[in-house]
C-alpha positions in Angstrom: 9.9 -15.1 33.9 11.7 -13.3 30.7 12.1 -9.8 30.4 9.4 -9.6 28.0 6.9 -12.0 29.6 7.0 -9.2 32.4 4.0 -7.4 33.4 3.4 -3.5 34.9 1.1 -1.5 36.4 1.5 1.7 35.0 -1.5 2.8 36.8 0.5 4.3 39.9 3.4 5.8 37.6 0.5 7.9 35.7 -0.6 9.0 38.7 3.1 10.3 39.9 3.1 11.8 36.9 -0.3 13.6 37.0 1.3 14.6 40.3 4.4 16.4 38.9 6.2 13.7 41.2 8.2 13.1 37.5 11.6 11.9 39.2 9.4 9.2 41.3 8.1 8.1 38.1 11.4 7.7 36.2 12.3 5.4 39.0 9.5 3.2 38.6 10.0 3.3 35.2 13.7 1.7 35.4 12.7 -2.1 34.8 11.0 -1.1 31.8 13.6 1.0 30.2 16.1 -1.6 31.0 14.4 -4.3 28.8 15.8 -5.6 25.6 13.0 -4.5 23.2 11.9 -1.0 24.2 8.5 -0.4 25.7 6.2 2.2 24.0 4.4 3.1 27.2 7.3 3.5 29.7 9.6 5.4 27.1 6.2 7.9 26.3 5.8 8.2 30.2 10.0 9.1 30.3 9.9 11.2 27.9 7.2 13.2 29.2 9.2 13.1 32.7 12.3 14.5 31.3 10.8 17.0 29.2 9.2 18.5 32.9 12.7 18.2 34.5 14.2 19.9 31.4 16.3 17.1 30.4 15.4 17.4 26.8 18.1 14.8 25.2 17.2 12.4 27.3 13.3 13.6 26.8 14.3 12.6 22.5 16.3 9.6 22.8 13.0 8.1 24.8 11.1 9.5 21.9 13.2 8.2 19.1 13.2 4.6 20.7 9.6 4.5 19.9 8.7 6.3 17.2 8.3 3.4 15.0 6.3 1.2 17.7 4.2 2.9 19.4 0.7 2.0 18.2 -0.5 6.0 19.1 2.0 7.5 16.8 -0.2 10.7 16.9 0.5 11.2 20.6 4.4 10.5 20.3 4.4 12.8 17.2 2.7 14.9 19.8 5.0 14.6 22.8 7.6 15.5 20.2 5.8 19.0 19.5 5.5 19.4 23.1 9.7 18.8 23.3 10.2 21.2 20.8 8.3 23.9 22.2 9.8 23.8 25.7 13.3 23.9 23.4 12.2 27.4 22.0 12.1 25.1 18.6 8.4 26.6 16.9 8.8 25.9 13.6 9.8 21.9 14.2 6.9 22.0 17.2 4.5 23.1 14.3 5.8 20.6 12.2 5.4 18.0 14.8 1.8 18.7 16.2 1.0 18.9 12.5 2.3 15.7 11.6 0.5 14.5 15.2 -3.3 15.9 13.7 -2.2 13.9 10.8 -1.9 10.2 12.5 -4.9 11.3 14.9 -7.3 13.7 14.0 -8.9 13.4 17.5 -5.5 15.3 19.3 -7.4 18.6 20.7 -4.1 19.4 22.0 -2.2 19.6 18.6 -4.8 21.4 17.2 -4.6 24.1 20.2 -1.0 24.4 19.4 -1.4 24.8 15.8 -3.1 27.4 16.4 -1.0 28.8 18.7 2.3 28.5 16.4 0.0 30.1 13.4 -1.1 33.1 15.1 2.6 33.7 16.2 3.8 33.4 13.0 0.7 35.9 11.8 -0.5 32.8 9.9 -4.4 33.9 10.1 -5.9 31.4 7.6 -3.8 29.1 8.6 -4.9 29.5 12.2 -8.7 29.8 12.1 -8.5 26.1 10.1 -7.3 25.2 13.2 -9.8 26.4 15.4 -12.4 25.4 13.0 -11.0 21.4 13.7 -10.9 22.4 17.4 -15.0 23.5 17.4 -15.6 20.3 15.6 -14.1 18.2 17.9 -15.8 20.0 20.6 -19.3 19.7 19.0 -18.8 16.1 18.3 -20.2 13.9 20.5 -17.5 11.9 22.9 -18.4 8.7 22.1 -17.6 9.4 18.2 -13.8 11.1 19.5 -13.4 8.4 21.2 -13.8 6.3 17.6 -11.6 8.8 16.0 -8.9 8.2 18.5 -9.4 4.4 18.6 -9.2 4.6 14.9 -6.1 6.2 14.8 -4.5 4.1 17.1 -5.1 1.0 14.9 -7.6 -0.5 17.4 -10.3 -1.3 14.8 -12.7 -3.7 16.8 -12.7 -1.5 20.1 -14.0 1.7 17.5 -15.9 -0.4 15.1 -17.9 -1.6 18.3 -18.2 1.5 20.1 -19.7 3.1 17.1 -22.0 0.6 16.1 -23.3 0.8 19.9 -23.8 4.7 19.2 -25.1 4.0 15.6 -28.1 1.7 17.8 -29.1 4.9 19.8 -28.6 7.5 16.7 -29.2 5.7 13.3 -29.0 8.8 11.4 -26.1 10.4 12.5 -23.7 11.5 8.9 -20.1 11.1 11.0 -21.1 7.9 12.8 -21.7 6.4 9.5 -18.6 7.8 7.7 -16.3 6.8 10.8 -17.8 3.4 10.3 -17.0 3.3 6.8 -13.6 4.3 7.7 -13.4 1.5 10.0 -14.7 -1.2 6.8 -12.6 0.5 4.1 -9.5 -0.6 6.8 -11.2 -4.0 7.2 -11.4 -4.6 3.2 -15.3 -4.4 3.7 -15.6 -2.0 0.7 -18.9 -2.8 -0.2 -20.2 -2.0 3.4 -18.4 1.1 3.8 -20.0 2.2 -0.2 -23.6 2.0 1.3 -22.4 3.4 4.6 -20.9 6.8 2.8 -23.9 6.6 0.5 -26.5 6.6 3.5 -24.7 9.6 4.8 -24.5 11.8 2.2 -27.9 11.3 2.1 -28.6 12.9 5.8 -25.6 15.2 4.6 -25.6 15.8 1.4 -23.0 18.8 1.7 -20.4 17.2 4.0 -17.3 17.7 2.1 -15.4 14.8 3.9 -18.6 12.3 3.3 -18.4 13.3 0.1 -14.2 13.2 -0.3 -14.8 9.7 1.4 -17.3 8.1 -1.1 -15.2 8.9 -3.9 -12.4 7.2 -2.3 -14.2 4.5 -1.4 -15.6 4.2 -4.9 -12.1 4.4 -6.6 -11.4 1.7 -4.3 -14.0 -0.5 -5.7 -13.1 0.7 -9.4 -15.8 1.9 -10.2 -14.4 4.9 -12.1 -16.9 6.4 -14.1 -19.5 7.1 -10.5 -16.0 8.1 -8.5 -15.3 10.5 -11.3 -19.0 11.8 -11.6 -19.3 12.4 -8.4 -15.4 14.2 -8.4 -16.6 16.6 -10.8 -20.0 17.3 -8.9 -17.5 17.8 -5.7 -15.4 20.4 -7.8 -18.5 22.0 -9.7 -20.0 22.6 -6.0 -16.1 25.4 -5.4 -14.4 25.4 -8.7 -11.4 27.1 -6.4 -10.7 25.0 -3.5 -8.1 23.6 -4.0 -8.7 20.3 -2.1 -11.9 19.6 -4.6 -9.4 20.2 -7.3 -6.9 18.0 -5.9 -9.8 15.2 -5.4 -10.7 15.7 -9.7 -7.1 15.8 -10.8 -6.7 11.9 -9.1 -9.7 10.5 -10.4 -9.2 11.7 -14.1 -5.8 9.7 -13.7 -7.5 6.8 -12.3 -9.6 6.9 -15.7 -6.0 7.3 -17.6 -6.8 11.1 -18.7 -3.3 12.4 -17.6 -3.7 15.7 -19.4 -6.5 16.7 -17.5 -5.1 15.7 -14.5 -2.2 17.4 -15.0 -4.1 20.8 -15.6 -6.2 20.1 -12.3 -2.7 19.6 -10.7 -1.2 23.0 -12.4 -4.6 24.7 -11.4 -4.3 24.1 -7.3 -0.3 24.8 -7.3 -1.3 28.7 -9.0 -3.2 28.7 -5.5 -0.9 27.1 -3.3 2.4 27.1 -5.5 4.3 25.3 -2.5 2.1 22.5 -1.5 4.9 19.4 -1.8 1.9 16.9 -1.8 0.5 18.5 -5.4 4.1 18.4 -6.8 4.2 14.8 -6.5 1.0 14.0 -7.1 1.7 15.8 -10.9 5.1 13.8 -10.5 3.0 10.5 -10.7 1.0 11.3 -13.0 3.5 12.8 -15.7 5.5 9.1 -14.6 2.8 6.9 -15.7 1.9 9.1 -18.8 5.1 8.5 -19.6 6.8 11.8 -19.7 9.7 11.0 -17.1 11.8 14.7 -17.5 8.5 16.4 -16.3 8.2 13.8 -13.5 11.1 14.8 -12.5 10.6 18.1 -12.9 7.6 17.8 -10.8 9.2 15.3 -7.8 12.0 18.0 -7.2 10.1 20.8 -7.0 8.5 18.5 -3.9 11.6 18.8 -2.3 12.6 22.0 -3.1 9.3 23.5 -0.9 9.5 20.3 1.4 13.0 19.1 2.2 12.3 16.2 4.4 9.5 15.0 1.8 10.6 11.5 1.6 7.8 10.1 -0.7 9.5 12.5 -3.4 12.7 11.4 -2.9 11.6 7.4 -3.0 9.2 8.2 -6.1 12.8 9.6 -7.9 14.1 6.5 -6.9 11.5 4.6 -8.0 11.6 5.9 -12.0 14.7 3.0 -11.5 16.8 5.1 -14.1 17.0 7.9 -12.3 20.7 8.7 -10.4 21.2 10.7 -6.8 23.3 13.3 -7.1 26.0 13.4 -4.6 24.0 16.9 -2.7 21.0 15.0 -3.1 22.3 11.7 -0.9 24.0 14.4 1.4 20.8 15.8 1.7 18.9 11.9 2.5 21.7 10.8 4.9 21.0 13.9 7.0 17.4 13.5 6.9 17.4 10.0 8.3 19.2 11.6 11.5 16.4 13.8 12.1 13.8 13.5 15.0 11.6 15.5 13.1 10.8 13.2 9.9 7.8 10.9 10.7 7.9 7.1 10.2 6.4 7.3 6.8 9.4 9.5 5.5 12.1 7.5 7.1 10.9 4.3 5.0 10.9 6.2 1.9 14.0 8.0 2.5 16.0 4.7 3.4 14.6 2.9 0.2 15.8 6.2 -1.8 19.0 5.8 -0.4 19.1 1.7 -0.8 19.0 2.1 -4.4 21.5 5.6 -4.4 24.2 3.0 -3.0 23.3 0.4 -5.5 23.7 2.7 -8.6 27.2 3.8 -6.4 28.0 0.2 -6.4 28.1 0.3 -2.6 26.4 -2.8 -1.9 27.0 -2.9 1.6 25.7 0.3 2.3 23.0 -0.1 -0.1 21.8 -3.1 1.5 22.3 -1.5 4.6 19.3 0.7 3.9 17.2 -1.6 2.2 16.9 -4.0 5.3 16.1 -1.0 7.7 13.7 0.6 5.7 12.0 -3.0 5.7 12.5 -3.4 9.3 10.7 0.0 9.6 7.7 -1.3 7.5 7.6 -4.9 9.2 7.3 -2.7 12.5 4.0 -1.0 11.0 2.4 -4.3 9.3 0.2 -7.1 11.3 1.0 -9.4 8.3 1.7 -13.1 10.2 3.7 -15.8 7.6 1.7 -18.5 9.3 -1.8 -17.2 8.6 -0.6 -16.8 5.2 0.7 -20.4 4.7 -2.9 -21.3 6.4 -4.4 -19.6 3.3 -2.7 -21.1 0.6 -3.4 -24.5 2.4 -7.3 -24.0 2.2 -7.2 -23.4 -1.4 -5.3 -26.9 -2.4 -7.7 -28.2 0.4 -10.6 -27.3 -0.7 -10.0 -27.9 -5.0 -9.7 -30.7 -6.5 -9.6 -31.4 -10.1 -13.2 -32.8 -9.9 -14.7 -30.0 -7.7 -13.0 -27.4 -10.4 -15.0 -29.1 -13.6 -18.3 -29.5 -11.8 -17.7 -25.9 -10.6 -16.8 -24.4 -13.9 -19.7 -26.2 -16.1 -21.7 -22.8 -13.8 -19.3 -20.2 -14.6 -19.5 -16.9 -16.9 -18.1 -18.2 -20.1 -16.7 -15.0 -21.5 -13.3 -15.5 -22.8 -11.8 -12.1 -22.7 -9.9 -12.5 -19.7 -5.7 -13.4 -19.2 -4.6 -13.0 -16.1 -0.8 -12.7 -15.2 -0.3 -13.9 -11.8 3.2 -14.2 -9.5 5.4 -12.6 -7.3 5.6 -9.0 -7.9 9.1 -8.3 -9.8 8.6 -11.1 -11.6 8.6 -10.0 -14.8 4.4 -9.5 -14.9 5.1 -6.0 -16.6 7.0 -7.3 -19.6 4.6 -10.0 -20.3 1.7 -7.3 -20.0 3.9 -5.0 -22.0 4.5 -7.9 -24.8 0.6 -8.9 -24.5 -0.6 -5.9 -24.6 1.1 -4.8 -28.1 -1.3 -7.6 -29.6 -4.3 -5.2 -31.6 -6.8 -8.3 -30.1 -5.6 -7.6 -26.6 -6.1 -4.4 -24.1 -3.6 -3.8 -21.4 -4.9 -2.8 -18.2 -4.1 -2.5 -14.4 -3.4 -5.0 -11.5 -7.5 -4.9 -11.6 -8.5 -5.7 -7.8 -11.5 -7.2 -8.6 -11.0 -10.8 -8.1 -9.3 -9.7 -4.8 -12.7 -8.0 -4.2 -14.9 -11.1 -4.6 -12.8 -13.4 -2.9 -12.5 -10.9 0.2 -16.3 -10.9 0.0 -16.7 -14.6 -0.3 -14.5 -14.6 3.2 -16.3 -11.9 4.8 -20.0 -13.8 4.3 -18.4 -17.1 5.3 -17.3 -15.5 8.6 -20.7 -13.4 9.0 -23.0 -16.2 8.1 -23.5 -19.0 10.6 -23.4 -22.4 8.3 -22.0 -20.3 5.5 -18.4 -22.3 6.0 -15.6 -20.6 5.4 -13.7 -19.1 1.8 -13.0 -20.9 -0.3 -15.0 -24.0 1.0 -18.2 -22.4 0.9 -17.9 -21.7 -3.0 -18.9 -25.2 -3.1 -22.4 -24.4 -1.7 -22.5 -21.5 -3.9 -25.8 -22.2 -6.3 -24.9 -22.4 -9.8 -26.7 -18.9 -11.1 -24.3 -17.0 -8.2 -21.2 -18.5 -10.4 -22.0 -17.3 -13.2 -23.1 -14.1 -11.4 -19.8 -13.6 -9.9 -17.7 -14.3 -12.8 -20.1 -11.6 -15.0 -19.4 -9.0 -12.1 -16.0 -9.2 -12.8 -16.3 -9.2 -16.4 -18.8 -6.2 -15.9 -17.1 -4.3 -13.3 -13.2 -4.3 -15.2 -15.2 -3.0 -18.6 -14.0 0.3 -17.6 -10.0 -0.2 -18.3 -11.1 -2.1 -21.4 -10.3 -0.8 -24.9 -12.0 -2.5 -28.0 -10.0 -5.4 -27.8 -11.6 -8.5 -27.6 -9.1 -10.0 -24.5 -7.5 -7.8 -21.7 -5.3 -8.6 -19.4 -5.7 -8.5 -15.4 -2.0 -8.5 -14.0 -2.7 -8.5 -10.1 0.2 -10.8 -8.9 -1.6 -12.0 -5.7 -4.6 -13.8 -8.1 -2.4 -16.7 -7.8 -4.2 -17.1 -4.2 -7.2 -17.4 -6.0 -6.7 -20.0 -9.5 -9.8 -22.0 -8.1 -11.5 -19.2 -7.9 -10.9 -18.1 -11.3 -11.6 -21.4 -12.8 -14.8 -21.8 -11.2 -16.3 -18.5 -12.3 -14.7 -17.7 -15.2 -13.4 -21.3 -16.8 -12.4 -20.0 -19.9 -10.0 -17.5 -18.7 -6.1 -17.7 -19.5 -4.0 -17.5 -16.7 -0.1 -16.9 -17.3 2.6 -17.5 -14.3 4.9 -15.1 -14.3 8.0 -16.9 -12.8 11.4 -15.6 -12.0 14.6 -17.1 -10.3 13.5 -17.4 -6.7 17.0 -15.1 -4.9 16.6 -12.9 -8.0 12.5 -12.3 -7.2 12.4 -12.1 -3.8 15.1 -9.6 -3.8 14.2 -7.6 -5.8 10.9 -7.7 -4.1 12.9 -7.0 -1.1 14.4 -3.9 -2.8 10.6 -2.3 -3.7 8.4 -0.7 -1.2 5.4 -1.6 -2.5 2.0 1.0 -2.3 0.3 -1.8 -0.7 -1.2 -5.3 -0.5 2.8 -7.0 -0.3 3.1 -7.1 3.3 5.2 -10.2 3.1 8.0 -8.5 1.2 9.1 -7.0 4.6 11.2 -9.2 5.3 13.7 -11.8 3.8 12.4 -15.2 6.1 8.6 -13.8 4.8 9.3 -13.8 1.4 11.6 -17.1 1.0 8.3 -18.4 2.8 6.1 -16.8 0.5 7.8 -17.9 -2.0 8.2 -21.6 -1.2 4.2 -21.4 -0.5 3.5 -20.3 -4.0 5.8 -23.0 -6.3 3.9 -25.4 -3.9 0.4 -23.8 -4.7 1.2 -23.8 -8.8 2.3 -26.9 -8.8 -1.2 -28.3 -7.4 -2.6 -26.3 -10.1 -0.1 -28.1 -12.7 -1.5 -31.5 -11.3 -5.1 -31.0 -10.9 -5.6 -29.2 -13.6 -3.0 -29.5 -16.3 -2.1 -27.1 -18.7 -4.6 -24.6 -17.4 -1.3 -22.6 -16.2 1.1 -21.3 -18.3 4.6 -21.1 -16.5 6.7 -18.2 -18.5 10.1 -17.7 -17.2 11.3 -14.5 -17.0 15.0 -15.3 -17.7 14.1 -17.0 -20.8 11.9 -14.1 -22.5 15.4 -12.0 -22.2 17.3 -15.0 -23.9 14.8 -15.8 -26.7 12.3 -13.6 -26.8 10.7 -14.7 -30.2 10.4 -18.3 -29.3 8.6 -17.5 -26.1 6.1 -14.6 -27.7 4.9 -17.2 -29.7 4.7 -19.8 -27.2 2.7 -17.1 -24.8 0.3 -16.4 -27.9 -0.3 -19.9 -28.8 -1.4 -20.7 -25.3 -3.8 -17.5 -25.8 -4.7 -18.8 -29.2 -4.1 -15.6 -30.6 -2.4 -15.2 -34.1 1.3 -13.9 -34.2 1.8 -10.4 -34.6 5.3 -8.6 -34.8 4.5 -5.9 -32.6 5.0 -8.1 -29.7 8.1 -8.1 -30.2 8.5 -4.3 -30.2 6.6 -4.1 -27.4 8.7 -1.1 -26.2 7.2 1.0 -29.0 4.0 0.7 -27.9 2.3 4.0 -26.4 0.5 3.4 -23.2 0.1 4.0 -19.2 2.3 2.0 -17.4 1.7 2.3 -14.0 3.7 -0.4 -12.0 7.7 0.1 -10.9 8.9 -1.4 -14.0 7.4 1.1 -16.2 10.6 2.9 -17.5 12.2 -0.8 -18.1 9.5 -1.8 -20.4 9.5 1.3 -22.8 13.0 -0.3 -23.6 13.7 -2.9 -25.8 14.9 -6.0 -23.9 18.2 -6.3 -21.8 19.7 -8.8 -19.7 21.1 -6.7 -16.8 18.7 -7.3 -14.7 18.8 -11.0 -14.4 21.5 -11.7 -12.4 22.0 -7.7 -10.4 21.0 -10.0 -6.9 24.9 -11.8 -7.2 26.3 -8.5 -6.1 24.4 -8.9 -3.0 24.7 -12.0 -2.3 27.5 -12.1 0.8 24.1 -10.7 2.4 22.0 -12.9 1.2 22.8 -16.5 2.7 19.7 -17.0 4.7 17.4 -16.2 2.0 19.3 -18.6 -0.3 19.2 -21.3 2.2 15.6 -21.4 2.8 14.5 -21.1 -1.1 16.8 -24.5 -1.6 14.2 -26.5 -2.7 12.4 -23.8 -5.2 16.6 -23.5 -6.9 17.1 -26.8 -7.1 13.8 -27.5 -9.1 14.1 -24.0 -11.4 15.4 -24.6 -15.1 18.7 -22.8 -16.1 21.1 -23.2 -18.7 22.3 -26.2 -16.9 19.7 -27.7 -15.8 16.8 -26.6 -18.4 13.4 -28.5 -16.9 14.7 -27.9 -13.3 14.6 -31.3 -11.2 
């Protein structure tokens, strides 16, 4: 038997330690301890031990071992709070059990100690929110506490059903409903969790949090104009709390109105002038409106009220063309040594410092920090490479050429869309850029609306018995719920649409989806944004995406990803040829006219010069690359992976067939 094919009963060591027998424990813990990945439950247990027998180092190096595995971050965060306050440390324990009320709102224990800390610091306000949370909890039936915690602690099928079971007994109840909308927003079931929040607001129609949940959930599903209606009704109801305000000022960004937004920002910081979380959120905003000093501005006052605010730091890092000072690294490689900084902030904080070494041309270093900030996200994600490979499988399973034309004879016919499709940091942003500065042709978002159906389509083939599953059971679809599906898009993406008679659609991971596309909406462009495979998935590598990249976590993911995808597009290329457009990112930088025209003519749009100025044209750019394209276009990005390359051997290695086939200047059409 391996070490990690061993099994415990930790049954009898809870016990000891229920008993105060905390040096019995420890002993039984020993096998645990000892094995080669460490054990979230045994190091909890020792650290708990240690902090009784006062051996509080030892107490934190159990602690530290697990911070980023432990499934019930909230308790660990907890434990940590507990450490801190038997250390005589109250303004780190505060931090801690509120960081722990953060991962798991169900921790009556942090909350207690909130209050506690707050009342000693003659924090009143501050203190009777905490006993507000506390008589929530309290009044909240068990069962639904239970949820909460179950939530929290990532176990989604256990909560979604024990609430359910509840829901049977108590149909009505507002929280039940919005946990279990929690629970389907987590699951990608956004249309289920939409009615969910609806039916409660119904039975509790002032429940802030209902209310604070439907808007999210709404945004979600893009539908702007009802998330921002029902914003403002939230912030009509207290034109001064700040949170309401806080809640308007994101959803008039989401509808590209980054002035107002900006005022709602400035408003709640006259309240609470400190709050690090308002700071960036303005930072973001003034970033994609385009005013980058102001962001700036903006992301350092973040870290002036909130020092270990990693997102702040990242998001500085993340304008690409800003530089670290040398106080401000100082300042990042302390905070990584910290206990005190949660998991979330030591990813953002080791990207930050990734790209500080890179402008410092330390690659070592800077690579360094880029492959454990990954290793800290890969810990967090349930993303599987197989399952994923499984996916793209089923699509070139299930399409054939034939089953695409009899498909698409059903679909919506509307022209208007051109989707850019890819790897992320594949060059999808200049293409959108030089697309977008056609007067025919609106530039929008990475629109997650074909994600949306698709996830839909999978959902109802696992939910209905003899539905099959997505994508095969498109093929039973009748043909009025093709063309239904392909108008809902068309319908639902209005709202980021201009005049323009096209727009464009540049969500990367579509690419999953070409049969899809084709079946509802036949007569939409579709544009592969392609870029050398070391140079992609590094720099893919190198960007800690918001979400929806999980595979970029890793460099054995993302060669595989990678590899998946040229296989996927070139099925495309054969059963449907020339449907595709393949535009390669290295050779817009080397002759950018010849390929503007070449990108147009596939559109069939006429040539206009502003496409190649794209960089003069005013407009929200919301993606990483969006100081890059408000430049005209440079090279220097092309080739930035060779100075990593001594690291980079593996990756190379298992992308060999995607390089041999790629066209450069000595080998234009690839092999």
């Amino acid at each position: 038997m391996t070490e990690n094919s061993m099994n415990f009963d930790i049954t009898d060591i809870q016990k000891k330690i229920a008993a105060g027998q905390f040096d019995a424990a420890l002993d039984d813990l020993q096998p645990m301890l000892q094995l080669q990945e460490p054990h979230a439950d045994a190091n909890y247990m020792a650290a708990v031990c240690c902090r009784y027998t006062n051996s509080f180092d030892q107490a934190q190096k159990h602690l530290n071992a697990i911070k980023d595995l432990a499934a019930d971050k909230g308790r660990v965060y907890q434990e940590q709070g507990y450490l801190y306050r038997a250390r005589k440390q109250m303004p780190q324990a505060l931090a801690a059990f509120q960081t722990a009320c953060q991962m798991n709102p169900a921790l009556i224990s942090s909350w207690q100690n909130q209050a506690e800390l707050h009342q000693l610091q003659g924090n009143a306000m501050a203190c009777q929110q905490a006993i507000a949370q506390i008589q929530r909890l309290h009044a909240l039936p068990k069962t639904l506490v239970s949820v909460t915690d179950l939530i929290a602690q990532g176990k989604l099928v256990k909560a979604e059903a024990l609430c359910k079971k509840f829901l049977q007994q108590n149909a009505t109840h507002p929280e039940a409903m919005r946990l279990l909308a929690d629970i389907a927003m987590q699951l990608g079931a956004m249309e289920e969790a939409e009615f969910l929040l609806d039916s409660a607001s119904t039975f509790a129609p002032d429940n802030s949090q209902i209310r604070i949940d439907h808007i999210a959930v709404l945004r979600r599903r893009q539908k702007f104009e009802a998330s921002l209606k029902a914003a403002e009704a939230l912030y009509r109801s207290d034109p001064q709390n700040p949170q309401f305000q806080s809640v308007y000022a994101i959803e008039k960004m989401q509808i590209g109105d980054y002035a107002e937004a900006v005022a709602m920002f400035n408003r709640v910081l006259e309240r609470i002038p400190h709050d690090a979380l308002t700071h960036t959120g303005k930072g973001h905003a003034l970033k994609t409106w385009g005013k980058q000093s102001e962001a700036i501005e903006s992301y350092r006052a973040a870290i002036a009220h909130k020092p270990d605010h990693g997102e702040a730091y990242y998001s500085l890092s993340n304008l690409k063309t800003y530089e670290f000072s040398d106080d401000e690294v100082q300042a990042m490689l302390e905070l990584v040594e910290r206990d005190s900084v949660t998991s979330a902030g030591r990813v953002y904080i080791h990207f930050a410092l990734g790209k500080a070494f890179e402008d410092r041309q330390d690659w070592s270093r800077s690579f360094a920090y880029y492959q454990e900030g990954n290793r800290y996200k890969k810990q967090q994600s349930r993303y599987t490479a197989e399952q994923m490979t499984e996916e793209l499988l089923s699509q070139r399973a299930f399409f054939s050429g034939e089953t695409i034309k009899r498909l698409a004879a059903s679909g919506c016919p509307d022209p208007a869309p051109i989707f850019i499709v890819g790897l992320p940091r594949a060059g999808s942003t200049l293409l959108e850029q030089i697309l977008s500065s056609h007067s025919m042709v609106d530039g929008t978002l990475e629109l997650p609306n074909m994600l949306s159906i698709a996830q839909k389509l999978r959902r109802k083939g696992h939910g209905q018995e003899g539905a099959g599953k997505y994508p095969d059971l498109i093929g039973s679809l009748p043909p009025e719920e093709l063309h239904k599906l392909g108008q809902q898009y068309i319908d639902e993406t209005r709202i980021h649409r201009g005049s323009a008679p096209y727009f464009i659609d540049k969500m990367p991971n579509n690419f999953r989806h070409i049969g899809l596309i084709k079946a509802i909406l036949p007569n939409a462009k579709i544009i592969d944004a392609r870029r050398h495979p070391i140079a992609c998935c590094f720099s893919g590598f190198k960007q800690l995406f918001a979400e929806g990249q999980e595979f970029s976590y890793s460099l054995d993911d993302i060669a595989r990803y990678y590899n998946d995808y040229v296989t996927l597009m070139d099925y495309w290329d054969e059963v449907i040829p020339g449907a595709v457009l393949k535009v390669c990112y290295e050779e817009v930088t080397v002759d950018l006219e010849n390929q503007v025209k070449r990108i147009l003519d596939y559109c069939e749009l006429p040539f206009e010069r502003s496409c190649l100025e794209f960089y003069k044209t005013e407009r929200a750019v919301r993606t990483a690359s969006s100081e890059q394209v408000r430049q005209p276009i440079y090279q220097t990005g092309v080739n930035q992976w060779r100075s990593f390359e001594p690291w980079l051997g593996p990756l190379k290695q298992a992308l060999t067939p995607a390089l041999e086939s790629y066209p450069t200047p000595e080998n234009p059409e690839g092999q």
